[in-house]
C-alpha positions in Angstrom: 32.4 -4.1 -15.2 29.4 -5.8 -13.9 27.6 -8.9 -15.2 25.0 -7.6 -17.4 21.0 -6.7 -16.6 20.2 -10.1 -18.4 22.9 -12.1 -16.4 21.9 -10.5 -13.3 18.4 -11.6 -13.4 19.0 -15.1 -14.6 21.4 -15.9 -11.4 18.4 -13.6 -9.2 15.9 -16.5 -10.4 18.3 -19.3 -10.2 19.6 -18.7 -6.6 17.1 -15.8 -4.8 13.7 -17.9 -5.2 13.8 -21.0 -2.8 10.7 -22.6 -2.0 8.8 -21.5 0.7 10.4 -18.6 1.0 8.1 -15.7 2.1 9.2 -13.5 -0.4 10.0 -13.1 -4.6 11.8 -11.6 -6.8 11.6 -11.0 -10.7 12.8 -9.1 -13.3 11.4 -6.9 -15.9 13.5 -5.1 -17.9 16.4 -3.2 -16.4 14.5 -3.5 -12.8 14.6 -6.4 -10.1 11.3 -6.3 -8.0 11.2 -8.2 -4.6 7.7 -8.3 -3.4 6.7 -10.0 0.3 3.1 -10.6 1.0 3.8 -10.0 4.8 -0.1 -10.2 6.5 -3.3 -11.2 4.9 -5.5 -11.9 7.7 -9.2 -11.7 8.4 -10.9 -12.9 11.7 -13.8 -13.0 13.6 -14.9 -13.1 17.0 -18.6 -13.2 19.0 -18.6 -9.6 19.4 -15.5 -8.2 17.0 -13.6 -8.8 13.5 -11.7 -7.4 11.2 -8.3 -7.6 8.5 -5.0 -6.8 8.5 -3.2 -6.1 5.3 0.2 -5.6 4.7 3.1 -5.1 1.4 6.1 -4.7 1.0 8.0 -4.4 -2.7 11.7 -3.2 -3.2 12.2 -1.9 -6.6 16.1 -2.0 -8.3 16.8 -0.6 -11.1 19.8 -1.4 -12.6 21.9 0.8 -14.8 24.6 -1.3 -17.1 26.4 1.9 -18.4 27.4 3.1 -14.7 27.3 -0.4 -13.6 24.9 1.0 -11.1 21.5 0.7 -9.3 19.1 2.7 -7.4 17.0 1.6 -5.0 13.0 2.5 -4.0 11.3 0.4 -1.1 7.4 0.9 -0.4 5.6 -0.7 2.3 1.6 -0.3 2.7 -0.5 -1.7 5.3 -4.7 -1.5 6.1 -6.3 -2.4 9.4 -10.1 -2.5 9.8 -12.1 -3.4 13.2 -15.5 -3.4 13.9 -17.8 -5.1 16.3 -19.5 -4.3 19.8 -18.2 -1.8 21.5 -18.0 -1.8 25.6 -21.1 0.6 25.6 -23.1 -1.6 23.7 -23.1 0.1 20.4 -21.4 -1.1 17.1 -18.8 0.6 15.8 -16.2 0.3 13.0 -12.7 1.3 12.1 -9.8 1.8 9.6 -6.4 2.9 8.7 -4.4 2.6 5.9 -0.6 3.9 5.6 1.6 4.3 2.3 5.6 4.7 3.0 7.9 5.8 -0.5 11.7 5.8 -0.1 14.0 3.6 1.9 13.9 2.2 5.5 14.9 -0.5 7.9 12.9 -1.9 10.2 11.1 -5.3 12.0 7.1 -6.1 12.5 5.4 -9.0 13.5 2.0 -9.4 15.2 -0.7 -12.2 16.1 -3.6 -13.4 17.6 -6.4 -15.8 18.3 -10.2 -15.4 17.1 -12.8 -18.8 16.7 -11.9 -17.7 13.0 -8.8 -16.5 11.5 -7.4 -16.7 8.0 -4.0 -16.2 7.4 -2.6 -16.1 3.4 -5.5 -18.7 2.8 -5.3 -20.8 5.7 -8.1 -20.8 8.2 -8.1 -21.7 11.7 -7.7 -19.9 15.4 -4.7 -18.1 15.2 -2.9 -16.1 12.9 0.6 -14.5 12.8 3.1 -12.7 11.0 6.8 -11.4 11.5 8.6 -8.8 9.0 12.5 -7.5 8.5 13.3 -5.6 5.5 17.1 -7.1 5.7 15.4 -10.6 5.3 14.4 -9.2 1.5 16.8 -6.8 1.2 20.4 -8.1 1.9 20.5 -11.6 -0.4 19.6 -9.0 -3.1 22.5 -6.3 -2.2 25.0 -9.2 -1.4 24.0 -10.9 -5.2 24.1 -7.5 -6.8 27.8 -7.0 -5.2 29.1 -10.3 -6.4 28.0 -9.6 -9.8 30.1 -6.2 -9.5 27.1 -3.7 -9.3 27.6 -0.9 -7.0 24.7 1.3 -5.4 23.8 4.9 -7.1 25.8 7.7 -4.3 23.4 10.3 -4.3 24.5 13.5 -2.2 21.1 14.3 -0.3 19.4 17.0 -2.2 19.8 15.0 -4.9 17.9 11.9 -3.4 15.3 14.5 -2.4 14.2 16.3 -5.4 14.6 13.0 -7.8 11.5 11.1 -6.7 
């Protein structure tokens, strides 16, 4: 039998928060949420600016009578540009993406501007790198040695429960 939801969060705050770690996690109630601020950047250029904006959050929720937990990642990210365009007009741009489910995967970007601000600090060049496994695995690997086992879902079930 696994360690229950309230000893499972206490050793989550005790051993998964270092400092200066990019990432947190905290409880509330029967679900562990890992969040990771990944890109807050603005900059500006002559001619050009613009922000980049992406989350990540990884949701757990724990279930103590199957000793079980199910797992729902989402990841959302916003770009805007805008500035002189080669043709001498001014234009602007956006995008913004939403994801729901689960995934695997590695990001990272950077640049230089005369004025960039990343996660509050300003200067010329800005930078961020992502992996899901950096937020995801401590949590899986603490969840394990507290004897909780993931939900098996066969696939249809996984589709039509969200």
């Amino acid at each position: 039998m696994p360690l229950t939801v309230a000893e499972t969060c206490a050793r989550i705050a005790a051993e998964l928060n270092p400092p200066g770690q990019p990432f947190g996690y905290t409880c509330d109630g029967n679900r562990v949420l890992g969040t990771w601020d990944v890109a807050d950047v603005g900059y500006s250029n002559l001619v050009a600016g613009g922000t980049i904006d992406k989350d990540y959050a990884i949701t757990v929720t724990l279930d103590e009578g199957s000793g079980t937990y199910a797992v729902v990642e989402r990841k959302s990210e916003s770009e805007t540009h805008g500035g002189l365009r080669g043709d001498g007009t001014i234009g602007f741009s956006g995008k913004k993406e939403a994801f729901r489910g689960r995934s695997v995967g590695k990001q990272w970007g950077g640049g230089a501007a005369l004025r960039a601000t990343s996660h509050g600090e300003t200067g010329h060049t800005w930078s961020y790198s992502f992996e899901t496994s950096r937020i995801k695995q401590p949590l899986f690997d603490l969840l394990a040695s507290a004897g909780w086992e993931p939900e098996r879902k066969g696939f249809l079930a996984r589709l039509f429960s969200r």
